[in-house]
N, C-alpha and C positions, 0 to 999 in steps of 0.2 A: 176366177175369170174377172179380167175386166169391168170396172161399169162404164157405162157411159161418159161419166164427166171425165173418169181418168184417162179414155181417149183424147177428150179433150184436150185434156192438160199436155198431154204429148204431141198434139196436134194430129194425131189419127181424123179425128173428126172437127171440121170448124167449124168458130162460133163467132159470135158478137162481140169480141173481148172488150171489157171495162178498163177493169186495172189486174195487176198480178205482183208478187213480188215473189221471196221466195219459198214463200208457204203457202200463199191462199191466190185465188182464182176469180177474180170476179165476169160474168157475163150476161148477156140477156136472154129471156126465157123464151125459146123460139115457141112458147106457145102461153104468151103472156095475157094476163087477167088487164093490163095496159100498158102504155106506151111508157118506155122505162124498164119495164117488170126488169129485176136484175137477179142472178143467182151468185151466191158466195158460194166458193166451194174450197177444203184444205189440198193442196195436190197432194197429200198424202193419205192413200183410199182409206178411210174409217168408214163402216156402216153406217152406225148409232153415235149422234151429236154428242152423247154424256158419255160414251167411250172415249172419247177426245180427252188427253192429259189436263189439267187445270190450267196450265200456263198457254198454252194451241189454241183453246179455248177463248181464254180469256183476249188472245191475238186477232183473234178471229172476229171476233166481236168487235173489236175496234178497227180493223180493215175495213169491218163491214161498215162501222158508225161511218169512216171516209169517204165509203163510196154511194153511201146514203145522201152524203152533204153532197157531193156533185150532183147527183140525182138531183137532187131537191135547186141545184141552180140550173136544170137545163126542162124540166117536166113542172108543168103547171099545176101544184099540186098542195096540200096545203097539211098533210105530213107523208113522212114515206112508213109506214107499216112493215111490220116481222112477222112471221110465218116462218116454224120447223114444222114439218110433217114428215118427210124421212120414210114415206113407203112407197112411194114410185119410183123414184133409184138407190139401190144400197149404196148410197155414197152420200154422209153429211152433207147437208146444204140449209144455206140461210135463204128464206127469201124474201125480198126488199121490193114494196108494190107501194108506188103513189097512190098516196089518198087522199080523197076529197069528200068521199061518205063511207061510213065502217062497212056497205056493201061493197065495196070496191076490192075488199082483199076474203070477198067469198069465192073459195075453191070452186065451186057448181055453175058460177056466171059463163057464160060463153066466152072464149077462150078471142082475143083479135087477131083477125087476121093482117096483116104488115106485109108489102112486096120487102126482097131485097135490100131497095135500095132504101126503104123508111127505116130499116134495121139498123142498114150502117149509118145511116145520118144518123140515129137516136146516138149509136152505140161510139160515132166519133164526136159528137159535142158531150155528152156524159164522159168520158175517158179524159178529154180538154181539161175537163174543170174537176180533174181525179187529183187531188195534193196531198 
């Protein structure tokens, strides 16, 4: 079956999109730790991040490093933090959370809430500054 992000990626389910090309997936976490919260994802369903080929991998990581640095010119923030956990959806994911104290990329914090349209503003100046 399906996860979730792979919906995604086909556009079954929408999202926040960041950046994509034609392996990886970036978006925001509609139930983000902050403003920015962004998810990398491979379009190609892998479970487990270390199941991932060496080379997808190593691609992956450098998407993400890109869409880190747009983050980091559109969210006020003073690094962007990584996070694998990989057990709330079986489908590899990077996640990339501004930070400004090492509390800020604790799983357990209450989640913010964001209407709509705070999404797509985050989610179209973050994509702007995606190179």
């Amino acid at each position: 079956m399906a996860s979730i992000f792979s919906k995604i990626v086909k556009g079954e389910i929408p999202s926040y999109k960041i950046a994509e090309n034609e392996n990886f997936y970036a978006f925001l976490d509609i139930f983000p730790l902050g403003k920015g919260h962004t998810l990398v994802i491979p379009k190609k369903e892998t479970d487990y991040i270390f199941d991932i080929n060496d080379e997808e991998y190593a691609n992956m990581f450098l998407f993400a490093k890109r869409v880190a640095r747009a983050i980091e010119k559109v969210i006020e923030c003073k690094r962007i933090g990584v996070a694998v956990l990989g057990l709330e959806v079986p489908h590899a994911h990077i996640h990339l959370v501004p930070l400004n104290d090492e509390t800020d990329i604790n799983f357990s914090n209450p989640k913010l809430k964001l209407s709509e349209e705070e999404f797509k503003d985050i989610a179209t100046k973050i994509s702007s500054e995606f190179k």
